[in-house]
C-alpha positions as YAML, in Angstrom:
chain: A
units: angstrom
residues:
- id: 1
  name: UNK
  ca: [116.04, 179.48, 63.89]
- id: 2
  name: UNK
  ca: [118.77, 179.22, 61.66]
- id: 3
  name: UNK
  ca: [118.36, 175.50, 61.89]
- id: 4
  name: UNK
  ca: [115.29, 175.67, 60.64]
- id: 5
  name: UNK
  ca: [115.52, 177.72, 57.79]
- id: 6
  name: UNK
  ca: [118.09, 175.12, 56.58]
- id: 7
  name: UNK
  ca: [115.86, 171.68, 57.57]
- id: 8
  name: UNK
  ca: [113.01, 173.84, 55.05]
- id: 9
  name: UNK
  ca: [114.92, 174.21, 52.78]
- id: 10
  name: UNK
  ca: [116.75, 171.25, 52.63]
- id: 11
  name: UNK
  ca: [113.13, 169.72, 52.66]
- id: 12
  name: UNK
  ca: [112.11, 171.95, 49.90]
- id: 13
  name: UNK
  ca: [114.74, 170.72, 47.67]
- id: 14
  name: UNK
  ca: [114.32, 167.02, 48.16]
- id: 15
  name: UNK
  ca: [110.49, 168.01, 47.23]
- id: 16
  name: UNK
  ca: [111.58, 169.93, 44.12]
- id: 17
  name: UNK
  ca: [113.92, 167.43, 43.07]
- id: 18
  name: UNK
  ca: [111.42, 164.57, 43.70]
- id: 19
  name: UNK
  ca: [108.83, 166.22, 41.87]
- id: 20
  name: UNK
  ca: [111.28, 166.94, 39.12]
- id: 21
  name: UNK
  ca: [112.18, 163.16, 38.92]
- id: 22
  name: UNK
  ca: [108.70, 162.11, 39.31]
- id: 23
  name: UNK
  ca: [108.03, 163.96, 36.60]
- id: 24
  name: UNK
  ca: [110.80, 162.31, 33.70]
- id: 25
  name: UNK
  ca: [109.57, 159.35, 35.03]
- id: 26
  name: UNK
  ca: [105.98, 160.04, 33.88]
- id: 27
  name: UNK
  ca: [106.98, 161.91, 30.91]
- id: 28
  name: UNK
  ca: [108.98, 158.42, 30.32]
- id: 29
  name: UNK
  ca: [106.08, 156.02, 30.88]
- id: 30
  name: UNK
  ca: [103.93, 158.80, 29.22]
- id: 31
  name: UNK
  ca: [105.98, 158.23, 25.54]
- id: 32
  name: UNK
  ca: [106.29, 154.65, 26.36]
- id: 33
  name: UNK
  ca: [102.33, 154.58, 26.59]
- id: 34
  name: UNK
  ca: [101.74, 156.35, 23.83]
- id: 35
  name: UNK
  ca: [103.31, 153.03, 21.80]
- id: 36
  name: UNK
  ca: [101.78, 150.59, 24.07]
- id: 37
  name: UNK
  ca: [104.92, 149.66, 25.73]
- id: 38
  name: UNK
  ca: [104.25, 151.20, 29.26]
- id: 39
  name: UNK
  ca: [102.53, 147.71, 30.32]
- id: 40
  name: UNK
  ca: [102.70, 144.10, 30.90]
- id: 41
  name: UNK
  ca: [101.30, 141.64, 29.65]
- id: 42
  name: UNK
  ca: [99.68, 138.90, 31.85]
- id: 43
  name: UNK
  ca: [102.76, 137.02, 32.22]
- id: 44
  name: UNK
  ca: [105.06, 139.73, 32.81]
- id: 45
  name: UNK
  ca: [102.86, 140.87, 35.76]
- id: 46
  name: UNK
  ca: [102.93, 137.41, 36.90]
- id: 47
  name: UNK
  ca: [106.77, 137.51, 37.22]
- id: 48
  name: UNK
  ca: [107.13, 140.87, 38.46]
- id: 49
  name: UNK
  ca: [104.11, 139.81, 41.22]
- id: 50
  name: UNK
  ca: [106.61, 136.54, 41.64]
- id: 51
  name: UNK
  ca: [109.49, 138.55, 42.24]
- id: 52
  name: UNK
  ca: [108.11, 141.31, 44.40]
- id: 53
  name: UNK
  ca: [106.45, 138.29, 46.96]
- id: 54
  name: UNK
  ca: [110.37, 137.11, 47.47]
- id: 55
  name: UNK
  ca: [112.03, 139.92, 47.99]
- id: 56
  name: UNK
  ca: [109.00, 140.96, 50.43]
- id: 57
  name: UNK
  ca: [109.23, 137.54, 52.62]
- id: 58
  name: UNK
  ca: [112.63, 137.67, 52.51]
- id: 59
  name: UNK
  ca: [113.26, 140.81, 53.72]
- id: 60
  name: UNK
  ca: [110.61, 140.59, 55.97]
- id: 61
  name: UNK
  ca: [111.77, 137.18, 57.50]
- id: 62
  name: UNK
  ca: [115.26, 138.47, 57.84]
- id: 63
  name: UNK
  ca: [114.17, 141.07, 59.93]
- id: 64
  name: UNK
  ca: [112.04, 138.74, 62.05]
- id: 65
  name: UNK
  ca: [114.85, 136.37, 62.63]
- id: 66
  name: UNK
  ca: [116.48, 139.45, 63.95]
- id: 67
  name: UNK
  ca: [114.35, 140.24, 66.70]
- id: 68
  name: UNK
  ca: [112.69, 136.52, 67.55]
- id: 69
  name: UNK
  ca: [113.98, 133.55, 68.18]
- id: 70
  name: UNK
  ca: [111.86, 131.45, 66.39]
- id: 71
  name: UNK
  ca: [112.22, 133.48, 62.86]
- id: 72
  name: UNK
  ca: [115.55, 132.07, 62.31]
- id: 73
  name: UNK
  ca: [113.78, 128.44, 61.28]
- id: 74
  name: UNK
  ca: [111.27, 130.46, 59.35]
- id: 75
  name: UNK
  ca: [114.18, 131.86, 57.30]
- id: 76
  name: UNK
  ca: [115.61, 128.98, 56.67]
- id: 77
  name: UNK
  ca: [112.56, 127.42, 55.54]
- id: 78
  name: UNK
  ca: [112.15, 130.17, 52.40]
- id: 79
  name: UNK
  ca: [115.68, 129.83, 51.60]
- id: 80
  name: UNK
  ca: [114.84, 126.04, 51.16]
- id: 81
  name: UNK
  ca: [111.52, 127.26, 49.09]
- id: 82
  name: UNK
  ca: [114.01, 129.67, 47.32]
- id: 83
  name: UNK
  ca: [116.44, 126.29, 46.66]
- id: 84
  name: UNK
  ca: [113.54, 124.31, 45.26]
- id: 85
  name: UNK
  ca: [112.02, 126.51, 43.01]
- id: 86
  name: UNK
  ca: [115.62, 128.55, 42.05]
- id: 87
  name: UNK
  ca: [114.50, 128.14, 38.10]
- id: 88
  name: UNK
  ca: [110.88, 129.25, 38.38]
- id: 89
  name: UNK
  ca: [112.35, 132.50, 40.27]
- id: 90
  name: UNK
  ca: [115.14, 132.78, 37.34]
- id: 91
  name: UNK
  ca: [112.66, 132.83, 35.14]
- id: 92
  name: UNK
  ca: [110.28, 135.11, 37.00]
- id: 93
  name: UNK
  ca: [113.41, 137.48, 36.82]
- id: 94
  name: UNK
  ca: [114.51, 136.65, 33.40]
- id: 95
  name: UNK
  ca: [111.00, 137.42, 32.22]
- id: 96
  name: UNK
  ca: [110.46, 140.68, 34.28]
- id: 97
  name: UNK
  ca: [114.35, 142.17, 32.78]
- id: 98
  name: UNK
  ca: [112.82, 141.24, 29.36]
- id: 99
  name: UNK
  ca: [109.87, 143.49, 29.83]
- id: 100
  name: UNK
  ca: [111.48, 146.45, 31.14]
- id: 101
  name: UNK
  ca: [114.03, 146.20, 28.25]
- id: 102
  name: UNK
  ca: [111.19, 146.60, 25.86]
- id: 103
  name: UNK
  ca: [109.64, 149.46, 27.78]
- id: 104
  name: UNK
  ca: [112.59, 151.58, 28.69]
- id: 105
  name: UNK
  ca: [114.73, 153.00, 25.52]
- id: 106
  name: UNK
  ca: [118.25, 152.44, 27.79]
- id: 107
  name: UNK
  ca: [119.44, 149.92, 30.01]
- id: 108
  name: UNK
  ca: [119.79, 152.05, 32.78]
- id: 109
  name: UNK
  ca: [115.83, 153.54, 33.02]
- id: 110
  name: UNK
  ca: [115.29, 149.44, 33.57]
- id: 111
  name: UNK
  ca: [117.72, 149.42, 36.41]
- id: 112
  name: UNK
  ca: [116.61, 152.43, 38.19]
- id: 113
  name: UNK
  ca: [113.04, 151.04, 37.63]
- id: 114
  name: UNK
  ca: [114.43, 147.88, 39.18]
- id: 115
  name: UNK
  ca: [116.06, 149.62, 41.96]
- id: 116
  name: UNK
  ca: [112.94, 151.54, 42.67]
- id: 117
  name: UNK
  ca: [110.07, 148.95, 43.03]
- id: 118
  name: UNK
  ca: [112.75, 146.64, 44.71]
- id: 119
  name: UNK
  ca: [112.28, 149.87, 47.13]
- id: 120
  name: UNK
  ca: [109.05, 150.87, 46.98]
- id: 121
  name: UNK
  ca: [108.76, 146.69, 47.75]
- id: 122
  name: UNK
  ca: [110.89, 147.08, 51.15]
- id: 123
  name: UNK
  ca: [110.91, 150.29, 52.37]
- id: 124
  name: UNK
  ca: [107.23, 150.52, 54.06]
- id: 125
  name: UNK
  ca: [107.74, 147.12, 55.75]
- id: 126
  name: UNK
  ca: [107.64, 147.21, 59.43]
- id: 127
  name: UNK
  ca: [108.67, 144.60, 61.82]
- id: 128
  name: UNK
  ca: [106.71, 143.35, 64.81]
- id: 129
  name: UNK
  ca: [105.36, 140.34, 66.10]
- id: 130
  name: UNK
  ca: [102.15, 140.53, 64.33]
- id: 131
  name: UNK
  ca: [103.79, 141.00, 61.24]
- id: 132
  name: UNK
  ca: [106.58, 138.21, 61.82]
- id: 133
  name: UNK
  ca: [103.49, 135.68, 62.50]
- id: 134
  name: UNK
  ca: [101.38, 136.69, 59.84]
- id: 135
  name: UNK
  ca: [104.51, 136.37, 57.44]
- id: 136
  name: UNK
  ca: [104.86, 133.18, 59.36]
- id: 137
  name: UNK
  ca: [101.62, 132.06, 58.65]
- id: 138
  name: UNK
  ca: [102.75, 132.77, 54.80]
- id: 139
  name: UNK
  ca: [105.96, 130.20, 55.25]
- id: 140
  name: UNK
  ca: [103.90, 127.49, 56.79]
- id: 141
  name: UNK
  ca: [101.36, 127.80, 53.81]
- id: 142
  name: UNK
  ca: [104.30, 127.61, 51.29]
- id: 143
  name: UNK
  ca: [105.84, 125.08, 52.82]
- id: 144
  name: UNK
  ca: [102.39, 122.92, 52.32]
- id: 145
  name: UNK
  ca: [101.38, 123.86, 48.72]
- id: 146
  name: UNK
  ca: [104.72, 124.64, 47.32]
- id: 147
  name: UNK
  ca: [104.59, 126.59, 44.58]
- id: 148
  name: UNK
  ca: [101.05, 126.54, 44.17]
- id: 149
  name: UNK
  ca: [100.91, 128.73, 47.79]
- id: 150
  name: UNK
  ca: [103.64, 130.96, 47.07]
- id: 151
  name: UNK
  ca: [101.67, 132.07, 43.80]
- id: 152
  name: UNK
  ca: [98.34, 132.42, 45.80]
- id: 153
  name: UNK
  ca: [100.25, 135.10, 47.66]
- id: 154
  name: UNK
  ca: [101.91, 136.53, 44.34]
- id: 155
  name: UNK
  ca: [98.37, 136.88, 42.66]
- id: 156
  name: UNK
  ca: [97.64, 138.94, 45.35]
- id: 157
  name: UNK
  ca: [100.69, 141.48, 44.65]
- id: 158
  name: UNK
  ca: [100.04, 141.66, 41.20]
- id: 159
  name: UNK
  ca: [96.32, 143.06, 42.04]
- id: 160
  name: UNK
  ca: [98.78, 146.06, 43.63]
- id: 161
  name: UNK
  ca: [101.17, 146.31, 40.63]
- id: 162
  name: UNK
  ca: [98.65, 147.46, 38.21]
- id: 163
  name: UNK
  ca: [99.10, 150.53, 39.93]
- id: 164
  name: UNK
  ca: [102.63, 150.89, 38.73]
- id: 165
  name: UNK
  ca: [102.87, 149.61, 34.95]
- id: 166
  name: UNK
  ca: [98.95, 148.26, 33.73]
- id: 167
  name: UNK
  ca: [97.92, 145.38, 31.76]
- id: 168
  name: UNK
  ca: [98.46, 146.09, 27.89]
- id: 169
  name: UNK
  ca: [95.59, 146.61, 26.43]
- id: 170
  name: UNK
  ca: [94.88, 143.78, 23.76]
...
């Protein structure tokens, strides 16, 4: 019983303080709005889109090549992608800081923002086999197009990240 008492409240904390944060973040995003900072602009959403898609298949294929045999190859073949198109991603990264600098007042808000949709990027991912082929699938197209497939996936992301900071409004 005791037990209990402390898992609910322990759980009612972690809500609280969740909440609490949730909150400064809005209120954040809420002042940043208010001078039309709280957004990207189309190419900034393309880079953040760029940069969520690698750290997805990455993390995604490193947990494949975990638990198959064959992800190991699959792996390797994105660090190759990741080799070949190192300045594109740079820049996709270089671009994305930028934008957060301009929308958070201090360095740090950018990082945790950083930190958090590097998170909220990884976390939900599960691994199983449908999920290694799929992301499979995703290599093999890459692989074929290049860059050109790698942003077909990213386009798709960036439909999602509107959620998270909008398009500015022209």
């Amino acid at each position: 019983m005791l037990l209990r008492i402390l898992l609910l409240g322990f759980a009612l904390t972690t809500l609280t303080g969740t909440a609490a944060w949730a909150q400064g973040q809005a209120n954040d995003r809420e002042r940043a709005g208010r001078a039309n900072t709280a957004c990207f602009n189309q190419k900034e959403a393309e880079a953040e889109a760029e940069v969520r898609t690698g750290i997805q298949l990455r993390e995604i294929l490193r947990r494949c090549a975990q638990a198959d045999p064959n992800g190991q190859a699959y792996l390797n073949d994105w660090y190759a992608f990741d080799q070949e198109n190192g300045d594109r991603i740079r820049n996709a990264v270089e671009l994305r800081r930028a934008a957060l600098s301009r929308i958070f007042s201090t360095r740090a808000q950018a990082q945790q923002w950083e930190t958090d949709s590097a998170v909220a990027t990884t976390k939900p991912l599960q691994t199983n086999d449908a999920v290694c082929k799929s992301t499979y699938d995703i290599v093999e197209r890459i692989k074929k197009d290049k860059w050109t497939g790698f942003k077909y996936y990213a386009r798709l992301q960036e439909q999602i990240l509107v959620y998270d900071l909008p398009l500015c409004k022209k």
